[in-house]
C-alpha positions, 0 to 999 in steps of 0.5 A: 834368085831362089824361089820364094817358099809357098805356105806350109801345109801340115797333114792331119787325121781326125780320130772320130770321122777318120778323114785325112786332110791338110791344114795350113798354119793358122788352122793349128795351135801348140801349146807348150807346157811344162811337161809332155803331158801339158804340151799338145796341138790342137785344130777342128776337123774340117770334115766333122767339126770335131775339135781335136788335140794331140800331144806334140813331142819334140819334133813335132813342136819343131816342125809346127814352129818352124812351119809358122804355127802360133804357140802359146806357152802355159805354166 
């Protein structure tokens, strides 16, 4: 039997305080739009409150999908 996989921790840095953390899947969100522009991640900064959003190319977007993040797509 293989080991039963653990939850996925994400790493993540806030632009204001720049304090460095781990996030688990629940903390994030993707949103997918129709362009590069429109597609990005979101989560708030557990050391300042910050909410923060970041875009999310290709593989980002595969790593948070893979990794169980909600995803919400917009038109």
């Amino acid at each position: 039997m293989s080991p039963t996989p653990g939850p996925v921790a994400f790493k993540a840095a806030c632009p204001d305080c720049h304090a460095r953390f781990e996030l688990d899947a629940g903390a994030l969100r993707l949103v997918i739009g129709g362009s590069r522009r429109t597609t990005f991640y979101s989560f708030t900064c557990p050391q300042c409150g910050t909410a923060v959003r970041k875009p999310a190319g290709e593989r980002i977007v595969e790593l948070l999908t893979g990794g169980g993040v909600s995803t919400l797509r917009s038109v």
